[in-house]
C-alpha positions in Angstrom: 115.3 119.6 148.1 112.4 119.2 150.6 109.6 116.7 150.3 106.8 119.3 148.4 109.7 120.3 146.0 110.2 116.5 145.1 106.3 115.8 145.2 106.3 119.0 142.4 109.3 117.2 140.6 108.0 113.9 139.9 104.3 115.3 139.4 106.3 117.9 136.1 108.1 114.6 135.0 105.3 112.2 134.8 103.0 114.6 133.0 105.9 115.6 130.3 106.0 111.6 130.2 102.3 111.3 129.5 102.6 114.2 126.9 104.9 112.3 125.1 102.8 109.2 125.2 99.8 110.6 123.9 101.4 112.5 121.0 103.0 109.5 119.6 99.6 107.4 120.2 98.3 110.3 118.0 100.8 110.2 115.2 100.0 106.4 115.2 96.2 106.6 114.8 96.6 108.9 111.5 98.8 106.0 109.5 99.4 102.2 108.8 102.8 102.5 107.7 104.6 100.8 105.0 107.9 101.2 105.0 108.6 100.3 101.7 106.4 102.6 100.0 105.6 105.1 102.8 103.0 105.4 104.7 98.7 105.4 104.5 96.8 107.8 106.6 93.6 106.1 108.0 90.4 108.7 106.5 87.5 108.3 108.4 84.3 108.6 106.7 82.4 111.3 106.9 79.0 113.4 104.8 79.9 117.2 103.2 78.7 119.5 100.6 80.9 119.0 97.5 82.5 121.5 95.2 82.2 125.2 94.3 85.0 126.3 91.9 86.3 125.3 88.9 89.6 126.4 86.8 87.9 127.6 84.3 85.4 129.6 86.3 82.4 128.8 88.9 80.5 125.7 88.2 77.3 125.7 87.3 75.0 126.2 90.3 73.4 123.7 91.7 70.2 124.0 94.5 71.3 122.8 96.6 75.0 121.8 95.8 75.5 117.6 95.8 75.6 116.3 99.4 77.7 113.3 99.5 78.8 110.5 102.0 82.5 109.1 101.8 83.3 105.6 103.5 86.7 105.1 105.9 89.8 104.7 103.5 93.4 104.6 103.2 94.9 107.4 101.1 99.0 107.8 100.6 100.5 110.5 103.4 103.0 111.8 100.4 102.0 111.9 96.7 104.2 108.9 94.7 107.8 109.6 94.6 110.4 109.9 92.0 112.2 106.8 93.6 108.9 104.9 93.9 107.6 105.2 90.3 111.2 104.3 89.4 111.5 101.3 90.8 108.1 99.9 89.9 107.9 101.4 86.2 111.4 101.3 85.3 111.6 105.2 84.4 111.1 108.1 85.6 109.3 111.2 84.1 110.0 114.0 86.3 112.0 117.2 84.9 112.9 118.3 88.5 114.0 117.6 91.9 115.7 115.0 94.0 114.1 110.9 93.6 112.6 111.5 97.1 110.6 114.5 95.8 106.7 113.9 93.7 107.0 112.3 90.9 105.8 114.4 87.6 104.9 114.5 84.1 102.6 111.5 84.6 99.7 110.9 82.4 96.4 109.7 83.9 97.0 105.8 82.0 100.6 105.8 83.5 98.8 106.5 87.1 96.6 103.6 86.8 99.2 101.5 85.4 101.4 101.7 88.2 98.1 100.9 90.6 98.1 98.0 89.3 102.0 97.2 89.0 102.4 98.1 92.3 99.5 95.8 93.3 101.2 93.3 91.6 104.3 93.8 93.3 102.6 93.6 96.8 100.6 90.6 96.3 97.4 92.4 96.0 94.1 92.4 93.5 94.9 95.3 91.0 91.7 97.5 90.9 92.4 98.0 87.7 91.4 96.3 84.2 93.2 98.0 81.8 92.3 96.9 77.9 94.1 99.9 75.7 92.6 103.1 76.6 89.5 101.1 77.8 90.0 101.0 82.0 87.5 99.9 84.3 87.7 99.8 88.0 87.0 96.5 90.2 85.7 98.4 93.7 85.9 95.3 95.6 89.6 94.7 94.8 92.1 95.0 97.8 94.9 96.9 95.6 96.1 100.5 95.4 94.0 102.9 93.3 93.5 106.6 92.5 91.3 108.5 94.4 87.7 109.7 93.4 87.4 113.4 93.4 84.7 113.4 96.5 87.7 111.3 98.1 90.0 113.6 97.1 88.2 116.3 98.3 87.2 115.1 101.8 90.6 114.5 102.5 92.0 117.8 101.2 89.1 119.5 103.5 89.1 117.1 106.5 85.7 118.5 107.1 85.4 116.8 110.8 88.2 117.7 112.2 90.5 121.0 113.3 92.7 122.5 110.4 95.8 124.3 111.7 96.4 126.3 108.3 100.1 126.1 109.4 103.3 125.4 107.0 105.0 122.4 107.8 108.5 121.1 107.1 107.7 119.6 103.5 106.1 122.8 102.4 102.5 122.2 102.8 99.9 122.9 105.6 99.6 120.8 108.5 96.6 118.5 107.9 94.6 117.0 110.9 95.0 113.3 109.4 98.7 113.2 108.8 98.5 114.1 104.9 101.7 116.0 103.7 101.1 118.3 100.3 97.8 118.3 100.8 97.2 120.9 99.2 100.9 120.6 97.2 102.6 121.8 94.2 101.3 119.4 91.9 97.8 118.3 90.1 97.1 115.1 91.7 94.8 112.5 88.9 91.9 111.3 90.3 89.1 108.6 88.8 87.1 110.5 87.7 86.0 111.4 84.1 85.0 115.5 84.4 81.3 116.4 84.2 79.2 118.7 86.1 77.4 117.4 89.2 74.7 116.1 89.4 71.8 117.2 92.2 71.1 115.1 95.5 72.8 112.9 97.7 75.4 110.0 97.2 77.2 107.7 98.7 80.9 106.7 97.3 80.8 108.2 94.1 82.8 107.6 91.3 81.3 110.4 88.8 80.3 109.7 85.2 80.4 106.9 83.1 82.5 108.2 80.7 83.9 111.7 79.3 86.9 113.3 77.7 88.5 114.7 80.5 89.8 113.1 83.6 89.9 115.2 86.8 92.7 116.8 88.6 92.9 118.2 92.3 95.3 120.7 93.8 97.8 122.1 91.7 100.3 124.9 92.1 98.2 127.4 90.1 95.2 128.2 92.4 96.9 130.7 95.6 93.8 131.2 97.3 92.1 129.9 100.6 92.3 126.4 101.8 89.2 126.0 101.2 89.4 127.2 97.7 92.2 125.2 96.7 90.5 122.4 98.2 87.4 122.9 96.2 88.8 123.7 92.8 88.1 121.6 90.1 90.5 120.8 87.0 90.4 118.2 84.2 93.1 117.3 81.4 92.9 114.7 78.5 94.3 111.5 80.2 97.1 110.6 77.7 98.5 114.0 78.7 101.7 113.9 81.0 105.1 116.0 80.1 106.2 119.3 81.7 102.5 119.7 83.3 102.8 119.5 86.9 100.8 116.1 87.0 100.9 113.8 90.2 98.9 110.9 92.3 98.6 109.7 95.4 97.7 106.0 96.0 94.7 105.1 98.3 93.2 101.9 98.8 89.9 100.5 100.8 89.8 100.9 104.3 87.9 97.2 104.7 91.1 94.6 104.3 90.8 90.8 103.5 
């Protein structure tokens, strides 16, 4: 091989090389891993118009629709598994699949119950107060949570960055910050109590102070647009759990102690 053709060589090798550098310096910046309980993708904060849809038909207009602001946070790449809730709860609810699959048929007080359990287990501050059906969240604490539907939503949407729209391996699309299922098969709880929005502009929301319902996100009965899906509100007592489709995902606040 002359000297060009080996020039040409090493210039082919060293950029394949550099490829493969940057791509796994990507993968790293979406998640902290944990490698007992999966892995957390790192959501950076961002400002976007929430909602539009409901389940039950379009939410009441709003002029203009809510603006709101979401800080930096850590949400769970893969809803809670089978195997996970098993381990930390001592049961497990689901009526189908393997124990690495979602785990389902889980009320919105079992959710928050194994927030705090899991804290517990990992040496963190639950976020969590949990007095019967009376539960109140400490945002300051350190632990793993549920989501709040703006956080939910921001994530689903990842509204500052490039969605692919493609199918990956586990089913869902490919997300931009490493989320799998996102949007999935399953309801996923979130904080919320349901209530329509409110006008204007927040920061970090947590929606209202009390209700009957408590929201779900995603959900295997809405096939329409990304966006749509993303969008779509849904709400369900929270003692309900059973042969409904219900999931969570853990997050927990980006700012560490």
């Amino acid at each position: 091989m002359n000297t060009k053709g080996k020039a040409i060589k090493r210039i082919i090798f060293i950029f394949t090389a550099l490829m493969i550098f940057i791509g796994f310096a990507s993968l790293s910046a979406y998640a902290e891993p944990n490698e007992q309980y999966g892995g957390f993708a790192s959501i950076p904060g961002g400002t976007y118009i929430i909602g539009g849809l409901n389940l039950y038909g379009t939410e009441p207009r709003k002029d203009p629709w809510p603006e709101v602001t979401v800080s930096s946070f850590y949400m769970g790449i893969f809803p809670v598994t089978q195997e996970e809730y098993q381990e930390i709860m001592g049961y497990n609810p689901s009526h189908s699949g393997e124990y690495d699959w979602q785990v389902e048929g889980v009320s919105w007080f079992e959710a928050v119950e194994y927030c705090n359990r899991l804290s517990q287990h990992d040496g963190l501050t639950p976020a969590y107060t949990i007095n019967g059906e009376n539960v109140t969240w400490n945002r300051s604490a350190n632990g793993y949570r549920l989501p709040t539907e703006a956080e939910w939503e921001y994530a689903c949407r990842a509204p500052t960055a490039t969605f692919s729209g493609r199918r990956n391996n586990f089913g869902g699309l490919d997300h931009p910050w490493g989320l799998l299922e996102m949007p999935g098969e399953l309801y996923e709880w979130c904080w919320d109590w349901y209530a329509d929005y409110p006008s204007g502009t927040f920061t970090d929301p947590a929606g209202a102070v009390s209700g009957t319902h408590r929201i779900m996100r995603g959900g295997p009965s809405f096939s329409g647009s990304r966006l749509e899906t993303a969008t779509t509100r849904h709400r369900n007592f929270p003692n309900v759990s059973g042969g409904l489709r219900l999931g969570f995902r853990l997050v927990r606040n980006q700012s560490r102690p």
